[in-house]
PLY file of the C-alpha trace (Angstrom):
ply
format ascii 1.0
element vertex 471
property float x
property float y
property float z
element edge 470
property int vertex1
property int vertex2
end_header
51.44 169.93 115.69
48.68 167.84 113.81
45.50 169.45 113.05
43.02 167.10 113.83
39.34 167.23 111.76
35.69 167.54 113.75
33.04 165.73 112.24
29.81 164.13 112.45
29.79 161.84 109.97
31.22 157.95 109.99
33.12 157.20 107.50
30.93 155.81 104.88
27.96 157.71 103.60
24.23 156.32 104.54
20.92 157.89 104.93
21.28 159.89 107.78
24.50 161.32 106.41
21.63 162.60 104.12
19.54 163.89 106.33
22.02 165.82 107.96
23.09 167.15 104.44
19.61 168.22 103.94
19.22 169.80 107.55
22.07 171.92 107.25
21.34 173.31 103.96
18.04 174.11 105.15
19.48 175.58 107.99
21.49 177.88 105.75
18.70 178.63 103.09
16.96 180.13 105.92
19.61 182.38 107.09
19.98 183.05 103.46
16.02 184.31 103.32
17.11 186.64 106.47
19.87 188.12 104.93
17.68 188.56 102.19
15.08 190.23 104.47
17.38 192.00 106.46
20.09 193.43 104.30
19.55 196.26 101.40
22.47 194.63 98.94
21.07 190.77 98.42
17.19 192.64 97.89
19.15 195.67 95.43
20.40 192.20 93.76
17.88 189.71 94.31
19.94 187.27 95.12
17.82 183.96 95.74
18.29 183.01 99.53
19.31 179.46 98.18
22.49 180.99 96.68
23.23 183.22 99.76
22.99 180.13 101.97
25.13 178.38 98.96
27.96 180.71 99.73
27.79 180.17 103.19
27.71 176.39 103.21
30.68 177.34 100.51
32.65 179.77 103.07
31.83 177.38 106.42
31.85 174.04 104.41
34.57 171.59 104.16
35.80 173.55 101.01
35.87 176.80 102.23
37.32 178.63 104.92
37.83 176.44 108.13
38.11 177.53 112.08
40.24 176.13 114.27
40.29 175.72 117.97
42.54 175.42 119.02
44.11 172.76 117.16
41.11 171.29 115.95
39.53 172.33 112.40
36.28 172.87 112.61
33.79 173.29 109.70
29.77 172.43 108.82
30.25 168.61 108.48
28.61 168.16 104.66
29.18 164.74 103.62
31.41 163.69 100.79
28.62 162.77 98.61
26.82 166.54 98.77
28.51 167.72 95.21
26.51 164.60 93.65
23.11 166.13 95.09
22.60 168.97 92.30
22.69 166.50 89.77
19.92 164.48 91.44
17.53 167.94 91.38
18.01 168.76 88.20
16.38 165.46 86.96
13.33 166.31 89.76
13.13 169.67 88.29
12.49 168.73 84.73
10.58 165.46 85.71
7.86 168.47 87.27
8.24 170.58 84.33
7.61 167.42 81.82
4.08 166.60 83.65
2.62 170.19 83.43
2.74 169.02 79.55
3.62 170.34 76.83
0.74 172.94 75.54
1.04 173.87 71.95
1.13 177.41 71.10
-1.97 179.30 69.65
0.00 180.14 66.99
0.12 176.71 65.90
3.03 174.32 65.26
4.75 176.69 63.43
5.43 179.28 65.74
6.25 175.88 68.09
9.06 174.83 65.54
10.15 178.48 65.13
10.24 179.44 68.78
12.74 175.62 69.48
14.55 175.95 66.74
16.01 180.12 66.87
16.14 178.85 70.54
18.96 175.87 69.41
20.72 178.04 67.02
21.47 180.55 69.49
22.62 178.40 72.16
24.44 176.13 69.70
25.92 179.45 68.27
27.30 180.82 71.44
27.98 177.52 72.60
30.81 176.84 69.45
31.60 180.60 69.62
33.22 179.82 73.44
35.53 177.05 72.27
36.47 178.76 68.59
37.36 182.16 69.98
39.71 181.36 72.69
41.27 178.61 71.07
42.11 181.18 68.19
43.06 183.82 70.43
45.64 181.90 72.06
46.90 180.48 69.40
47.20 183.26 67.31
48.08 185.97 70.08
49.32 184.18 72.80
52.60 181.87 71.91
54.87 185.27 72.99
54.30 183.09 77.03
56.11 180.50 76.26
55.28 177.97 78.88
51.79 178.32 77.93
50.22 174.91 77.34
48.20 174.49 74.14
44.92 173.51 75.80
45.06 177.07 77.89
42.30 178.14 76.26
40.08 175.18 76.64
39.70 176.45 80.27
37.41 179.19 79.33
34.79 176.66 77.61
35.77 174.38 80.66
34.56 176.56 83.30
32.48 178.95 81.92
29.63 176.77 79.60
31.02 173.70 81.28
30.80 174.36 84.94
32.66 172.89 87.56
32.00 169.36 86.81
33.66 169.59 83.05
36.53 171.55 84.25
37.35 168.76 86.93
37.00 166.27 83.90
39.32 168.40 81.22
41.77 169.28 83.89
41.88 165.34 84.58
41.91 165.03 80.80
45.25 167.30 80.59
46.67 166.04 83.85
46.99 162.36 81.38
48.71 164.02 79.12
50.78 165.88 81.53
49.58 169.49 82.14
48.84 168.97 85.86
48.17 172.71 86.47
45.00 172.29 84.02
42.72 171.27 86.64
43.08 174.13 89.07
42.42 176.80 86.52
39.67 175.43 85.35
38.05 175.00 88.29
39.15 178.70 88.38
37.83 179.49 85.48
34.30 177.74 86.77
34.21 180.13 89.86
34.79 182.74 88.21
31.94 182.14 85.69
29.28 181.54 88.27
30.25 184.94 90.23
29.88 186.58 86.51
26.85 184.90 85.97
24.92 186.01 89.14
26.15 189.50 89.58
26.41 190.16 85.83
23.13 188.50 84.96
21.14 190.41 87.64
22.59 193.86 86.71
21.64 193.02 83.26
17.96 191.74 84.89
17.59 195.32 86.50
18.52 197.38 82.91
16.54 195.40 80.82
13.52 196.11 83.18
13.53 199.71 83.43
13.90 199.05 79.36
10.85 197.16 79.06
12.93 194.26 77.93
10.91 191.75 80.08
8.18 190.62 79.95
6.82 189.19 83.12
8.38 192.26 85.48
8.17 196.03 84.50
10.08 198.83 86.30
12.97 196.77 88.64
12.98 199.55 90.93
8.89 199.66 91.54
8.40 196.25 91.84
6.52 195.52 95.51
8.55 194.78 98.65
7.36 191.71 98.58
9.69 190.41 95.51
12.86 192.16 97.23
12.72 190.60 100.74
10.63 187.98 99.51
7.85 188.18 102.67
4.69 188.42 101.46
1.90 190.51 103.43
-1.50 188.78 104.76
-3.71 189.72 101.77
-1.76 189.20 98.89
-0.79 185.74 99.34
-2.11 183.20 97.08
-2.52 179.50 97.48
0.51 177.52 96.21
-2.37 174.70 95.02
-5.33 172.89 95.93
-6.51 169.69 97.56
-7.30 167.06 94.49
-7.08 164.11 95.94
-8.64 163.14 99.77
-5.95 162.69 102.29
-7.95 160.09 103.66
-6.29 157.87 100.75
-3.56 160.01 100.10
-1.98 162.99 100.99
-2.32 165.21 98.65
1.31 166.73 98.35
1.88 162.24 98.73
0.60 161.72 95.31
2.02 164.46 93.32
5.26 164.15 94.65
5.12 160.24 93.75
3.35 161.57 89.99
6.64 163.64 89.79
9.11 161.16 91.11
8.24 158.06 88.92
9.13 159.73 86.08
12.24 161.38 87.26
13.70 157.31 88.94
12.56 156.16 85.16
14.56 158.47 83.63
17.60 157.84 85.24
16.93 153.87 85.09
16.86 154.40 80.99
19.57 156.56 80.63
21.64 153.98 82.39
20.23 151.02 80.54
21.60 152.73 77.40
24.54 153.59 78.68
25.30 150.17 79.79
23.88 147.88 77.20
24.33 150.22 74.10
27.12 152.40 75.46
25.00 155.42 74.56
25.28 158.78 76.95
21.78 160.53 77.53
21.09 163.45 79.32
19.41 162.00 82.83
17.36 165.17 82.89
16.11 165.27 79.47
15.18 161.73 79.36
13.19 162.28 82.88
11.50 165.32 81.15
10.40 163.27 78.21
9.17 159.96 80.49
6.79 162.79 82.80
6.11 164.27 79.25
4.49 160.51 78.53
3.02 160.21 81.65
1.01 163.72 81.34
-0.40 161.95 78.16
-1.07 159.07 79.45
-2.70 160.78 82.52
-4.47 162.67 80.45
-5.98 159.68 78.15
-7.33 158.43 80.97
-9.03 161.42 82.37
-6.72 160.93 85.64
-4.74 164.33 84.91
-7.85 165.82 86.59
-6.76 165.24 89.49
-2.97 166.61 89.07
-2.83 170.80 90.21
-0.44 171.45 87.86
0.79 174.47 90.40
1.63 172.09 93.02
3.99 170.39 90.90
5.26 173.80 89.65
6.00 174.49 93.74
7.89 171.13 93.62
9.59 171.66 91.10
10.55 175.03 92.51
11.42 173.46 95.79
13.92 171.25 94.12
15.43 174.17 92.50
15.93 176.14 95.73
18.27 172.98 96.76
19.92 172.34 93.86
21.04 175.79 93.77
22.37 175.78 96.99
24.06 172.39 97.21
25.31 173.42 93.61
27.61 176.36 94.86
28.04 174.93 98.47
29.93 172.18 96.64
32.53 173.97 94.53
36.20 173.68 95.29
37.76 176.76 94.77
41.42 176.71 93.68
43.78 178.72 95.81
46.26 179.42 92.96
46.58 180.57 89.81
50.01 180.17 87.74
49.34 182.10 84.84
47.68 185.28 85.93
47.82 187.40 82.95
46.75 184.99 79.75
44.01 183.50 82.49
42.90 187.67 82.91
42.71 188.01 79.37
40.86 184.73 78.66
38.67 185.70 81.48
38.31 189.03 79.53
37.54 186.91 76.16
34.61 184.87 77.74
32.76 187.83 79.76
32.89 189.97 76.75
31.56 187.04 74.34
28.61 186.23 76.61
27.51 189.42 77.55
27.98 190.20 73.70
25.78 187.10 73.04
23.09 188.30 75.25
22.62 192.02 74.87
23.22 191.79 70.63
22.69 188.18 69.43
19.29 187.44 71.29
16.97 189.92 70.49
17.90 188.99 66.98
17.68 185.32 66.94
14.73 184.77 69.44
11.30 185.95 68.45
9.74 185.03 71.71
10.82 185.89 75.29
14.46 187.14 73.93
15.01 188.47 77.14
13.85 185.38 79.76
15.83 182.88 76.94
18.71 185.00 76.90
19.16 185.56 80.25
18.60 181.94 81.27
21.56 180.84 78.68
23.96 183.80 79.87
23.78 181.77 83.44
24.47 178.40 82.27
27.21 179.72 80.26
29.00 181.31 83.02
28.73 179.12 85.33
25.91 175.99 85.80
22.49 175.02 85.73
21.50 176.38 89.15
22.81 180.31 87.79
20.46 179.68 84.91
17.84 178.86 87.52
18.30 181.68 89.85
17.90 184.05 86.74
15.11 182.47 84.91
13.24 182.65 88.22
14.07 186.28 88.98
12.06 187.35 85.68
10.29 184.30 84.94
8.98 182.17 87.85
6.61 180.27 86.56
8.25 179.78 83.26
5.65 181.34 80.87
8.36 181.86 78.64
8.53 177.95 78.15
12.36 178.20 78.59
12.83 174.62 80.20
10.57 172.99 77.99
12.74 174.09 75.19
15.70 173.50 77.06
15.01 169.83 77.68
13.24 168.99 73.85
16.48 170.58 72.74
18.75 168.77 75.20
19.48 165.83 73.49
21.43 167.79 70.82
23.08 170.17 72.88
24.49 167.12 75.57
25.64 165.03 72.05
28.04 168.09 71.65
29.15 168.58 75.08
30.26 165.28 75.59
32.18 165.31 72.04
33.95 168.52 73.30
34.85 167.48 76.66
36.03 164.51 75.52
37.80 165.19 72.08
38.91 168.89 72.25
41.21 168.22 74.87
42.88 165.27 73.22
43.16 167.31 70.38
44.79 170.36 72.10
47.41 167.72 73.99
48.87 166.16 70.77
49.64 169.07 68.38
46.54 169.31 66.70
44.82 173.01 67.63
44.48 173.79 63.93
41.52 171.14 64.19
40.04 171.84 67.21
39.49 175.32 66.19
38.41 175.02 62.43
36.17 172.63 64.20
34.57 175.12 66.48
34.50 177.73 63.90
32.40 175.41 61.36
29.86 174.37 64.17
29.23 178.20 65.12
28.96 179.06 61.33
26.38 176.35 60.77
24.15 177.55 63.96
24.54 181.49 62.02
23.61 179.49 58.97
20.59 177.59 59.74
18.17 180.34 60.97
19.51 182.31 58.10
17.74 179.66 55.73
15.12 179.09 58.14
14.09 182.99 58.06
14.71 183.14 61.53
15.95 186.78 62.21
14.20 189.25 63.53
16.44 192.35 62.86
12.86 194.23 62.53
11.07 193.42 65.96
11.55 195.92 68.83
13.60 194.78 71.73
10.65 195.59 74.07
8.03 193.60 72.38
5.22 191.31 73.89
6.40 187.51 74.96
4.23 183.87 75.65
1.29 185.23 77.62
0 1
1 2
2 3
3 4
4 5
5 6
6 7
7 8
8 9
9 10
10 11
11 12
12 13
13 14
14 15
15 16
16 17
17 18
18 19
19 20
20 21
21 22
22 23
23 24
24 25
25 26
26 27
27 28
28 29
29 30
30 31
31 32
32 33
33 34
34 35
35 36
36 37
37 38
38 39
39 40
40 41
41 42
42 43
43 44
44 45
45 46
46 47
47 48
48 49
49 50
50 51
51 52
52 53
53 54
54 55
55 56
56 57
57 58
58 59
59 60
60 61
61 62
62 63
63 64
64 65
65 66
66 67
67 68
68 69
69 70
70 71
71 72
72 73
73 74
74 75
75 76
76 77
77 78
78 79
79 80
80 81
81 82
82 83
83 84
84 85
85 86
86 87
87 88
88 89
89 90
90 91
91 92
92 93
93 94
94 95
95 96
96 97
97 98
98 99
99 100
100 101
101 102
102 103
103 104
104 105
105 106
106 107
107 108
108 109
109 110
110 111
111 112
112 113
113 114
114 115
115 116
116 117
117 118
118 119
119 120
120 121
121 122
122 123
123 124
124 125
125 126
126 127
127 128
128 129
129 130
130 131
131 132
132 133
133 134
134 135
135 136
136 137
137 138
138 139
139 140
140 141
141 142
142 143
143 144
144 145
145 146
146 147
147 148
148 149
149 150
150 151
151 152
152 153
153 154
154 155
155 156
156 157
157 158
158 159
159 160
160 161
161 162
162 163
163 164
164 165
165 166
166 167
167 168
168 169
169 170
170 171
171 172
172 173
173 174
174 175
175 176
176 177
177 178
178 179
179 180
180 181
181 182
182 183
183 184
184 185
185 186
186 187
187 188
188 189
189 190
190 191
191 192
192 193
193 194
194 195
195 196
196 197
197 198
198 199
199 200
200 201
201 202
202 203
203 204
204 205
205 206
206 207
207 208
208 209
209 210
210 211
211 212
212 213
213 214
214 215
215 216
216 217
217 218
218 219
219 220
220 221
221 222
222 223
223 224
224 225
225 226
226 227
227 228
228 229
229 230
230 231
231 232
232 233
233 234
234 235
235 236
236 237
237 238
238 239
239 240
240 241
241 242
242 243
243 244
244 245
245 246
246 247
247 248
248 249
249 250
250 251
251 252
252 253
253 254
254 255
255 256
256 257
257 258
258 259
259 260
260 261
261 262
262 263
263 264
264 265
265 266
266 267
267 268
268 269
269 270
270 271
271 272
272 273
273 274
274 275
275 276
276 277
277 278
278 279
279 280
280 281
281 282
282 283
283 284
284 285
285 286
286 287
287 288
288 289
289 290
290 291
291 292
292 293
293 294
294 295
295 296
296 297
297 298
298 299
299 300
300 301
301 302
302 303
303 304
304 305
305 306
306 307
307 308
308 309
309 310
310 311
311 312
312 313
313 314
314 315
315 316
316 317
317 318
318 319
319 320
320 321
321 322
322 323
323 324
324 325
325 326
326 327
327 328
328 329
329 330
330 331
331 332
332 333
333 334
334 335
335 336
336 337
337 338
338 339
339 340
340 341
341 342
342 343
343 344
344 345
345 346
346 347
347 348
348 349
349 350
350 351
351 352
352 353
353 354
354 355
355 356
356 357
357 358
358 359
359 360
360 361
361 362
362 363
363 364
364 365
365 366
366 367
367 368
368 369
369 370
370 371
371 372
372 373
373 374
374 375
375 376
376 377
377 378
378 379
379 380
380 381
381 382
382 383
383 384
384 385
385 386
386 387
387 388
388 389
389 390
390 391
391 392
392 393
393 394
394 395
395 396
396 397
397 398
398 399
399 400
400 401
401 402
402 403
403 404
404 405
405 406
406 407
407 408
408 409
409 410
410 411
411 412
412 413
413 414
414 415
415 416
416 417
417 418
418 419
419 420
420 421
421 422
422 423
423 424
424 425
425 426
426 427
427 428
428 429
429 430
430 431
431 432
432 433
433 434
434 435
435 436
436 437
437 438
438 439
439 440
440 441
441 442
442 443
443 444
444 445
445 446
446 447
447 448
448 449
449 450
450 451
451 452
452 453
453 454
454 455
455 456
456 457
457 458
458 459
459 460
460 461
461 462
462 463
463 464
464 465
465 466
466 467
467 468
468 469
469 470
């Protein structure tokens, strides 16, 4: 017999389809903070309550695993439009980060330049390093299978730096051309990454504490009980801001939210603008983070950025974090099958051991600030997305003292020019006979990222991996 579908949502999506997206995943961020409380494994981890409640809006979702009863499916009603809503907080995110400002270093601009630039060549580095080796390993080691397509290895890069949005647009890519299995392993490939990224990355979070690797948390296992269930005690609670404005005129929490959302709705409107009228693709987010970056100096100019608590718009910021992660992993599809399970294991195999490589080697060496907060950061976005970089940075780095998404955004621009050139030429490339290219491509981009700081005197073979970060 026919299954039929429960839901509560019409058809088309409107603005209370939104607000019931937002209730539920409220609803399960808040079951997430009592498993947190409640259960020894998610504090042993720190997993974020947002990504608990993630996987459970993932499980009970429409993508996940349904009930039925009895011949009805049942499932937590998410609208269609909920995998579009991370996207959305990750321009709010850096539109908060761009209007704390952009404080130079006491160094000077030196240590400014030096601390954005190691910063690019590493991720630029690791980023070429995930298309070249793959691509050479299955060219060179894997033609004894066959029926094994020559873009196989692009799903590592796909899923694992890309996330699940580029492997839906490669596997589209290769479905064109006629690989129509491409799309499930890469969104494979993507799940896979993000379940690397959180369990690996916070493993590698508790070792490099008890190493004195970070430098914002000491000893993982003596940290307070506050950080593992995330309940803090009357007493040591501390105010999340203060009142600058009168909410006789405003509400307070009114006007910094509107001093963080102009700049984010301008950023998008640009990046569109150029996009339509001179068919160039910007980064939404790092355009947002440079119009708030604008507005702090403008704010400032006029003596109004007195009246902006720059830790409010840190808790916003924070806030939209919390969300993105969760509507980020409540969103995936996970494939049910994979054809090719032993050259997808061993590709697997080639991108954990490259990343975790990259982190534990490569960034004490090419960072001279905050190797550890940097590194970590970049080992979650690539393995999975954004929101795994997020739910790491904030495990040792809350308040971003380490000025990881500032550099992340200045250095955006770059990084997205590539990513878009990959996505959409690599795969082309791979379809019609011409993998030589692609990977003498990849191997030249990663060679000029080793390059670069080598001119640029920007090792630091010498300095201890436990050594002082930004204070």
């Amino acid at each position: 017999r026919s299954v039929k579908e429960m839901s509560l949502f019409s058809e088309h999506f409107n603005l209370y389809s939104l607000l019931i997206d937002l209730a539920f995943a409220s609803g399960f961020i808040l079951i997430g903070q009592f498993f947190r409380t409640k259960f020894k494994f998610f504090q042993r981890f720190f997993v974020p309550a947002s990504l608990i409640g993630g996987f459970l809006g993932l499980i009970l979702g429409p993508n996940g695993i349904p009930l039925y009863f009895p011949d009805t499916k049942i499932y937590v009603p998410f609208s269609q439009m909920m995998g579009s809503y991370a996207g959305v907080l990750i321009i709010i995110v850096f539109s908060s980060v761009g209007i704390r400002g952009f404080e130079k270093s006491s160094r000077g601009i030196k240590a400014d330049v030096e601390r954005i630039g190691s910063y690019l060549c590493y991720r630029q580095f690791l980023f070429g390093l995930q298309y070249f080796l793959p691509l050479a390993v299955c060219y060179f080691f894997m033609q004894n299978w066959s029926d094994l397509h020559p873009g196989f290895g692009m799903l590592l890069p796909a899923g694992f730096v890309g996330g699940h949005g580029t492997a839906a647009a490669v596997g589209e890519t290769f479905a064109e051309f006629g690989w129509q299995h491409a799309r499930d392993l890469a969104m494979t490939s993507a799940t896979i990454g993000i379940l690397v990224g959180i369990f690996g990355g916070v493993f590698m979070i508790q070792l490099g504490a008890s190493k004195g690797y970070t430098s914002y948390i000491k000893d993982f296992h003596s940290l307070p009980d506050s950080l593992r269930t995330g309940l803090i005690p009357e007493g040591e609670r501390n105010s999340i801001g203060s009142e600058s404005v009168s909410p006789i005129s405003i509400d307070p929490l009114a006007w910094h939210f509107g001093i963080i959302l102009l700049p984010a709705g301008l950023g998008w409107i640009i990046t569109n603008l150029c996009r339509h009228y001179w068919k160039i693709n910007l980064p939404s987010f790092a355009v947002a983070f440079l119009v708030a970056l604008c507005f702090f100096v403008f704010l400032k100019k006029t003596g109004s950025y007195n009246y902006v608590d720059r830790r409010l718009c840190a808790r916003i910021g924070s806030l939209a974090t919390d969300y993105l992660v969760f509507f980020g992993v409540a969103s995936i599809k996970v494939p049910i099958l994979i054809e090719y399970f032993v050259p997808f294991a061993v590709l697997m195999i080639v991108g954990i051991v490259t990343t975790v490589w990259g982190f534990w080697w490569l960034a004490p060496y090419m960072m001279p600030d905050n190797w550890f907060e940097r590194g970590i950061f970049t080992y979650g976005v690539y393995t999975g997305v954004f929101a795994i970089g997020f739910v790491l940075l904030r495990i040792v780095d809350p308040d971003n003292r380490s000025k990881t998404l500032d550099d992340v955004a200045i250095t955006a621009p770059i990084s997205n020019i590539t990513e878009i050139l990959s996505v959409a030429m690599v795969p082309v490339l791979l379809s019609t006979g011409q993998e030589k290219t692609a990977i003498v491509t990849a191997g030249l981009y990663s060679l000029f990222f080793l390059v670069l700081p080598t001119v640029m005197k920007w090792w630091y073979f010498k300095l201890p991996k436990a050594r002082t970060g930004i204070i």
